[in-house]
C-alpha positions as CSV (number, residue, x, y, z in Angstrom):
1,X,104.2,105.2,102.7
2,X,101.9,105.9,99.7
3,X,98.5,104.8,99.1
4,X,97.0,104.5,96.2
5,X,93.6,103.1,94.8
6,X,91.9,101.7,91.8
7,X,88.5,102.2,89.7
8,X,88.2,98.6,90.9
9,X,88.2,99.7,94.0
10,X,91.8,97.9,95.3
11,X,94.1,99.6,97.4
12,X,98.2,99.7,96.9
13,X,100.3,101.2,99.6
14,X,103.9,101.5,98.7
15,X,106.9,101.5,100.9
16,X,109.3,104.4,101.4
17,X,111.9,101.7,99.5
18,X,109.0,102.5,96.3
19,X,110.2,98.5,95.8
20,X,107.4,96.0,97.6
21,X,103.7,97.5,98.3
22,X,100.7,95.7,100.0
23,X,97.2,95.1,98.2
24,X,93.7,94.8,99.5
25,X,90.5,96.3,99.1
26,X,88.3,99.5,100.3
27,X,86.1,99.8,102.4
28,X,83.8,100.4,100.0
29,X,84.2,97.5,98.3
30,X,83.9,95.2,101.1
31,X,80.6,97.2,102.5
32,X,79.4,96.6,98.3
33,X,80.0,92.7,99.0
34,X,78.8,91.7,102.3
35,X,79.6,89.6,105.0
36,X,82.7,87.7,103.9
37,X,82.8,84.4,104.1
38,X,86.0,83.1,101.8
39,X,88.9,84.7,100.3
40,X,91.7,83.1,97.9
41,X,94.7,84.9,98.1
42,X,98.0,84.6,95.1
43,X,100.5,82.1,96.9
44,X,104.6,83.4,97.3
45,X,106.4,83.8,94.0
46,X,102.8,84.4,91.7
47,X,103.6,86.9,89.2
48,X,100.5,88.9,88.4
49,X,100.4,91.3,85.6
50,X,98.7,95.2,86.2
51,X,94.7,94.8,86.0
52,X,95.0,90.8,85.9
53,X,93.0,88.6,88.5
54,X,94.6,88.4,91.7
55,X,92.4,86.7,94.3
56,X,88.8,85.9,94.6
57,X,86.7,86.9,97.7
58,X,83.5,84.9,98.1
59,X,80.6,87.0,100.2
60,X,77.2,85.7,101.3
61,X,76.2,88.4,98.8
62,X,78.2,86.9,95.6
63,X,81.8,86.0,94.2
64,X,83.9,88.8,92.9
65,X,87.8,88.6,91.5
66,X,90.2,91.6,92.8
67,X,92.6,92.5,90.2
68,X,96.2,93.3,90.7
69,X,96.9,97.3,90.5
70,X,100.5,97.0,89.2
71,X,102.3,93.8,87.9
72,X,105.1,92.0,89.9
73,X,105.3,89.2,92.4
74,X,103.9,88.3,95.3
75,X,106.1,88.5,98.4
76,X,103.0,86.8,100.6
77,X,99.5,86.2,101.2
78,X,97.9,87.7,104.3
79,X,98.2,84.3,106.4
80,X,95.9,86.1,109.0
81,X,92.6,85.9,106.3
82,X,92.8,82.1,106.0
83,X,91.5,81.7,109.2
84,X,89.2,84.9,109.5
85,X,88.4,86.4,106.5
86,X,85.9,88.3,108.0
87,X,89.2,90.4,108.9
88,X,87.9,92.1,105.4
89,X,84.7,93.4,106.6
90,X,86.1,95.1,109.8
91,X,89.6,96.2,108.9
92,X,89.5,96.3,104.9
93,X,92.3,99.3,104.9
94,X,94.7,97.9,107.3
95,X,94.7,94.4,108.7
96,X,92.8,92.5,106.0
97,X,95.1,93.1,103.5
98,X,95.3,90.6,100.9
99,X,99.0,90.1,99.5
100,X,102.0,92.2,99.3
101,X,104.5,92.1,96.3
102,X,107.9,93.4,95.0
103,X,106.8,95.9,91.7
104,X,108.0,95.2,88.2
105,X,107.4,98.9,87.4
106,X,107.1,101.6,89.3
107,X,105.3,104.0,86.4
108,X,102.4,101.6,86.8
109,X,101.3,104.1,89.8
110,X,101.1,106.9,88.0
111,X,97.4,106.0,86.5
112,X,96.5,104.9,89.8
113,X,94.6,107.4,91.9
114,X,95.5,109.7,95.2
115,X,92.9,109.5,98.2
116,X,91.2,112.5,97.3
117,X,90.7,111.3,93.9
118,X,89.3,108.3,94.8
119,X,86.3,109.6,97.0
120,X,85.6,112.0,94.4
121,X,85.1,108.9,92.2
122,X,82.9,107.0,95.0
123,X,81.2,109.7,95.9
124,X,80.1,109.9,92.1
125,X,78.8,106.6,91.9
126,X,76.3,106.9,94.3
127,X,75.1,110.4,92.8
C-alpha cells in the first residue's frame, strides 16, 4: 500500500488494487487539535470532490473540517470513532482512520506528497 499526505495535513493510503484508499489525519494534526472529543465522518455512498469538506472533528481545543485528498465515494465511515473518537489522539495513522473510498481518478495522487516530503513540510512550519 501507498501512503500519501496533504498540506492539510490528511493522510491517503491506497491499496495494491490503486482502486479504494483509506483517509484520516496525521499525527500532527491531531497533536495541533487536542483532546478529541467528536468526529463526523461522510456516510456510505457520499461523493466528495478532491480538496472539498469531508468530516468535521470537534477538539476541546476548537472545530476544524478535514478535506477529501482525491474525489470519489465513500465505501465507509470508521464505525469504531462513533463510539471513541479519542481513537484519533492515540492511533491517528492507523486505527482512527476516518473513511475509506473507491477513487474517481487516480492522477489526483500525483500532487499529493510522499512521507519524506511531508516531514520536510512539518518540519518547516515549526522553523
Amino acid at each position: 500500500m501507498t501512503r500519501y499526505y496533504t498540506e492539510d495535513h490528511e493522510w491517503i493510503e491506497v491499496d495494491a488494487s490503486g482502486e479504494t484508499a483509506t483517509v484520516g489525519i496525521t499525527d500532527y494534526a491531531q497533536g495541533q487539535l487536542g483532546d478529541i472529543v467528536f468526529l463526523e465522518v461522510p456516510a456510505s455512498g457520499t461523493k466528495l470532490e478532491k480538496g472539498g469538506d469531508a468530516a468535521v472533528v470537534e477538539s476541546v481545543k476548537a472545530a476544524s473540517d478535514v478535506y477529501s485528498p482525491v474525489s470519489g465515494t465513500v465505501s465507509e465511515g470508521n464505525p469504531a470513532l462513533e463510539g471513541d473518537p479519542s481513537l484519533v489522539n492515540t492511533a491517528p495513522e492507523g486505527d482512527g482512520w476516518f473513511f475509506t473510498l473507491v477513487l474517481d481518478d487516480k492522477s489526483e495522487l500525483d500532487g499529493l506528497m510522499d512521507e519524506a516530503a511531508y516531514q520536510a513540510f512539518v518540519a518547516g512550519l515549526s522553523a
